[in-house]
N, C-alpha and C positions, 0 to 999 in steps of 0.2 A: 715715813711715818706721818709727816703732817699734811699731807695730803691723801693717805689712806693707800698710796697707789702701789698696792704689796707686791703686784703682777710686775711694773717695770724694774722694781726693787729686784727681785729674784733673779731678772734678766740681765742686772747690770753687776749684781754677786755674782756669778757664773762666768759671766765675760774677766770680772776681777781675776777670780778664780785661775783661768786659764792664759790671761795674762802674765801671772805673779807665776804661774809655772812653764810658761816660755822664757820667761825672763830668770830662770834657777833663779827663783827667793823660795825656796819648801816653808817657810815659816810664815811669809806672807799668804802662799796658797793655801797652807793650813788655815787661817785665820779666816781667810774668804771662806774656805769651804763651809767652816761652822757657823758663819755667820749669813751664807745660807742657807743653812738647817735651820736656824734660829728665825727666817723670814716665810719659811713652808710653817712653823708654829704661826705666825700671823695669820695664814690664810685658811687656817683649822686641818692644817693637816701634818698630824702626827707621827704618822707610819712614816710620811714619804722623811723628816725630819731624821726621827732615830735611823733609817737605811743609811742617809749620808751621815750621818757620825758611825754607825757601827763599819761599812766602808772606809775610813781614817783611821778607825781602833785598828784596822787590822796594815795597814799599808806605812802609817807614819812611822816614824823613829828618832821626830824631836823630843828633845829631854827638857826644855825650856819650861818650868815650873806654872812660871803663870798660866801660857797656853794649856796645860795640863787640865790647870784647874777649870778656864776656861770652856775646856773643851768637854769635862766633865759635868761642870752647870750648865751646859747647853741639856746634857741627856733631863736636867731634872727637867726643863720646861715639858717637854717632848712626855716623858712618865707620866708627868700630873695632868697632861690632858688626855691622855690614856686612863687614868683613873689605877695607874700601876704604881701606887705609894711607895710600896714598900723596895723597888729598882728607883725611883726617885732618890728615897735616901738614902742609898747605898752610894749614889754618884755624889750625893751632899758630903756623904763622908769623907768619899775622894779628894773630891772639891778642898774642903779643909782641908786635908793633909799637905794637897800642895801649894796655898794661898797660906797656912798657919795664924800669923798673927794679921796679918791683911784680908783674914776672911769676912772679917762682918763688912770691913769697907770695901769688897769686894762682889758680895752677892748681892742678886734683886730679895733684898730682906723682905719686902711683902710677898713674893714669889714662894721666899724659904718656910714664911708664918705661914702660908695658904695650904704646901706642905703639908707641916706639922696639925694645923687643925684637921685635915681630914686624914691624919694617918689616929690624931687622937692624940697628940703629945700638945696639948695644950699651953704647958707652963713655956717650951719653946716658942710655941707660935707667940705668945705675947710679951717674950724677950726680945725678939727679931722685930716686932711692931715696935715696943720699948726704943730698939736702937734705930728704929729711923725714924722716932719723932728727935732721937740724939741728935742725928747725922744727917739730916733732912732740912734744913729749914721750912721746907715748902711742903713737908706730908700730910697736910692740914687740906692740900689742894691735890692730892693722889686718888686719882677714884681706884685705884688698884689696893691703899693703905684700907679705907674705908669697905670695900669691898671683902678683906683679911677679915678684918676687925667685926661684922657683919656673920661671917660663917665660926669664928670664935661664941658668937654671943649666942647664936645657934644649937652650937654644941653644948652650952651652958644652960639653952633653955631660956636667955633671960629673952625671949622674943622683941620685946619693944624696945627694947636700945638696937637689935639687929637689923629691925626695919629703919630705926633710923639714920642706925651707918648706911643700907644700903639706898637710904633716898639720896644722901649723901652724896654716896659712890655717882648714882646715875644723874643727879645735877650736874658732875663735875663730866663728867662723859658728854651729858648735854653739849653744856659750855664749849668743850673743846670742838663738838663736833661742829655747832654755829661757828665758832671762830675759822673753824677750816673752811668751812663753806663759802663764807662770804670771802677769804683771800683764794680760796679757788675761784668762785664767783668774777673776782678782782680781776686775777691772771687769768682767766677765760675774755673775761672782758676786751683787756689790753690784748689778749691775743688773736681774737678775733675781727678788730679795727685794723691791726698789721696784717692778716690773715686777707680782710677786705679790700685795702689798699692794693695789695701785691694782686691780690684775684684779678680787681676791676684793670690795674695795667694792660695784666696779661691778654682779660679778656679785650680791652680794645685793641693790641696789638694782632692779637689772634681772629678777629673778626675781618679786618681790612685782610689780612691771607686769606681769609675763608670766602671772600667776596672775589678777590681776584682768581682765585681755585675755582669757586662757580662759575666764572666769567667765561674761563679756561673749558671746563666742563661741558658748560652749554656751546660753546661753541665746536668743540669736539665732535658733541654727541649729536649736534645737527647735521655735523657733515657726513658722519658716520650713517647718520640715519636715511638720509638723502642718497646716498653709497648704496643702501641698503634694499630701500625701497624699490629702487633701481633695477638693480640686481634681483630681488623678490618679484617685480613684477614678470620680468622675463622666463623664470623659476617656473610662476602659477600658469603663465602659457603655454610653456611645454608639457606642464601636467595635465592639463585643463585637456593635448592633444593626445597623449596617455591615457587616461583617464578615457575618452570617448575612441578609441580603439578599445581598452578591456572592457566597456562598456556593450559595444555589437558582439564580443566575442561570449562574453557573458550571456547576452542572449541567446548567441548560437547554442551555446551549451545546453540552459532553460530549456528550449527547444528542445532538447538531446534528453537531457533528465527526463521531462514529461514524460516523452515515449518510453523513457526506461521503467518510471516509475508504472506505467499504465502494463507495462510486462511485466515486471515483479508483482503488482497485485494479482495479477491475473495467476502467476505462480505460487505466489501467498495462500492465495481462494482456492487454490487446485490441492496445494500441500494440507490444509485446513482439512479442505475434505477427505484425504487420504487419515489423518489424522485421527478426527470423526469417526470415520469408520474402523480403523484400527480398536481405538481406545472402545469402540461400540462392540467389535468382535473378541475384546480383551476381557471385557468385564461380562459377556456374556458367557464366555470360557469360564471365568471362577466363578460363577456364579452357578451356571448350572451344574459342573462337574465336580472342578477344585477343592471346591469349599467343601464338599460333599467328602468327599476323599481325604483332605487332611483330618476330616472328623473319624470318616472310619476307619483313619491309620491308626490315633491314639486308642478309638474302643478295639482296635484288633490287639494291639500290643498290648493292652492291660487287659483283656478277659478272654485269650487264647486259650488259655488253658484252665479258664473255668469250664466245669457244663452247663452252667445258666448261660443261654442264648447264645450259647458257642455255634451253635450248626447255620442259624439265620443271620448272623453279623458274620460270620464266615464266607459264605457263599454271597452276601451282597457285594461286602468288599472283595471277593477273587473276581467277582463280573466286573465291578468297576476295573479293578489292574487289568484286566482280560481287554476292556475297552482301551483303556490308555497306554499298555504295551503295543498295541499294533503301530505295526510301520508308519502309517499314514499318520494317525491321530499325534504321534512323535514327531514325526516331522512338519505336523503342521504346525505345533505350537512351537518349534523350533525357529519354524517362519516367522510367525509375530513376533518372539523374542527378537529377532534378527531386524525385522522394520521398527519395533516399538523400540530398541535401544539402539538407534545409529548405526544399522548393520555391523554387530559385535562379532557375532557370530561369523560373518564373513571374513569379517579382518582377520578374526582370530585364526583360521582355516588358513589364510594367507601368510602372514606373518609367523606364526608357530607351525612349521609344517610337520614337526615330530607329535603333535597333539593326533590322540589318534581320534574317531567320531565318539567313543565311548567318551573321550574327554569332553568334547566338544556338549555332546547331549548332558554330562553331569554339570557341566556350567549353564544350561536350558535351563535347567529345570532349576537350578540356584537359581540363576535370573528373574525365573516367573515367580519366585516365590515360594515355592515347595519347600515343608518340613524336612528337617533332614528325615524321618524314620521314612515318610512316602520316597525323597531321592531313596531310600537303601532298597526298597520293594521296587521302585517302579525299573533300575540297573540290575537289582538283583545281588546286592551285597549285602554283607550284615555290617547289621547297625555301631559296631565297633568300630570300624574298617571306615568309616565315614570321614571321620577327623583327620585319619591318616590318607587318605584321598586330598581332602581337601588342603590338605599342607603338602602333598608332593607338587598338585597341580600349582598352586599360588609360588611353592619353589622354584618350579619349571618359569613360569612365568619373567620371576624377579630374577632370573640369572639368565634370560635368553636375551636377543639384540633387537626385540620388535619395539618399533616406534612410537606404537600406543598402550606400550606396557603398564605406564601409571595411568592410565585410562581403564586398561581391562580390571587391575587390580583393586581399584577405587569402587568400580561397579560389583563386583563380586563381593568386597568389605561390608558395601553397604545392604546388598543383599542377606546378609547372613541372619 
């Protein structure tokens, strides 16, 4: 307490604690315990306080009256910094019953007054102040008295006597706190000149090791080094002889690439231009036919059966299908499909040999592009029967053993 230093307090309560219960004293460890509850109240913490006494409430089984009471004005501190009055004085009550006629000279009476004024029982709180200017000699120098005395005159209203207990109160707090300071001050002092002492020994003992370890070191790591370098130079020669072997081979190779690379470009420029011309006979197809044709599929199917312009959109689009069912015109766009997509079509031919060409040409014609209503005209199905097509053939597909199964199926997905 006169050093404020609440943190080693608690740590050497606890050590008590578990001493005094190796040792079977329960009355002693009781004691410790609450009396560190009592040092968690020092350091503003309330909760942690009441857990270790409600943990006692329930585990103890001394009968010992005074600890009782004890144990019981611990909970008041713990309540009234909680602002929980009214469990406060319930454990006061306790307190008394088992302290009786040792009660007043047994409790912190500025504690009980501080209490009573904020529960409102005023004539209390300045009975309990009353008996420790009794039993006190020294309450005159209490800043805990002054402090009581301060929230009484508060609750009375009479302000100006409250300010002046509590200038009072925090003089004497002042005070105490200088006085700590300067004998901490003190014992820092005196501790730090022994502190100094002991260092500077060490440090010249320590130093002469640390000189002879260098000594040791450097000389070590010269030899090692010299070992080393030794050793390394011999290392960089035979790499140096490594090194200018992968060097000529390296070349050779250069040499080797060059020509490879001057053959791939030359296949590069050649594949371009197949390419070119593809993509050039690709777009020349939808452009003059295709495109033509997906349009007169939807005006056929939606104005068949009007007689507005039924007879001339009729016979356009049967020349057009009259064009693009022939043999040749099928199989030639069969052909671009087959070179513009990685030869699908051939794999597919190879790979799936139960595909019969009806299959093969209704995946043509997905591939280029084609409406389904144009696929159903240009096969010759109805437009129903489409969907149910296109999921036998995708079944066939995902249940056969061809190698570029998620290849063909990917490409016809994306077609759709």
């Amino acid at each position: 307490m006169a050093a404020y230093n609440f943190d080693k307090a608690i740590t050497h309560r606890r050590l008590a604690a578990d001493y005094y219960l190796r040792a079977d004293k329960p009355l002693n460890n009781q004691y410790a315990l609450v009396d560190l509850a009592r040092e968690y109240i020092k350091v503003k913490k309330p909760t942690k306080s009441i857990s270790i006494l409600d943990s006692l409430s329930t585990h103890t089984n001394i009968s010992d009256s005074i600890f009782q009471g004890y144990f019981h004005a611990s909970y008041i501190y713990g309540y009234t910094d909680l602002n929980e009055y009214n469990k406060a004085l319930e454990n006061f009550i306790l307190t008394s019953a088992f302290w009786q006629t040792q009660s007043h000279e047994m409790h912190d009476r500025t504690q009980i007054a501080d209490m009573f004024s904020k529960i409102g029982i005023l004539d209390s709180a300045e009975y309990y102040l009353d008996r420790e200017k009794q039993l006190n000699p020294n309450w005159n120098e209490s800043e805990e008295y002054h402090w009581a005395k301060s929230n009484i005159y508060v609750l009375q209203q009479n302000y100006q006597e409250a300010l002046t207990e509590l200038h009072l109160s925090w003089g004497i707090h002042n005070n105490k706190v200088v006085h700590v300071l300067k004998n901490n001050v003190a014992y820092a002092e005196n501790d730090f000149n022994k502190n100094k002492s002991v260092i500077e020994k060490r440090s010249a003992e320590k130093n002469k090791v640390i000189i002879w370890l260098l000594i040791g070191v450097i000389v070590t790591i010269c030899i090692a080094f010299i070992a080393f370098y030794r050793e390394r130079m011999k290392r960089k020669h035979r790499e140096i002889e490594i090194k200018m072997l992968e060097a000529q081979e390296l070349l050779s190779r250069l040499d080797s690439s060059e020509n490879n690379a001057c053959r791939l470009k030359s296949e590069i420029d050649e594949k371009n231009e197949i390419l070119r011309s593809h993509a050039s006979l690709i777009n020349q197809l939808f452009r003059d036919r295709y495109t033509v044709l997906n349009n007169l599929s939807n005006e056929y199917f939606e104005k068949r059966d009007s007689a507005l312009a039924r007879v001339t959109i009729i016979k356009d689009f049967e020349n057009e299908i009259a064009k693009i069912k022939k043999d040749d015109s099928i199989e030639q766009l069969k052909d671009f499909v087959d070179q513009y997509r990685d030869n699908i079509l051939s794999r597919m031919r190879q790979q799936l040999p139960r595909f019969k060409e009806a299959d093969i040409t209704f995946c043509a014609l997905l591939l280029a592009g084609f409406a389904p209503r144009t696929i159903c005209l240009l096969i010759n199905i109805q437009y129903g029967n489409y969907y149910n097509k296109w999921t036998r053939i995708r079944a066939r597909i995902s249940n056969s053993d061809a190698p570029d199964k998620d290849f063909f199926l990917n490409a016809l997905n994306k077609s759709l």
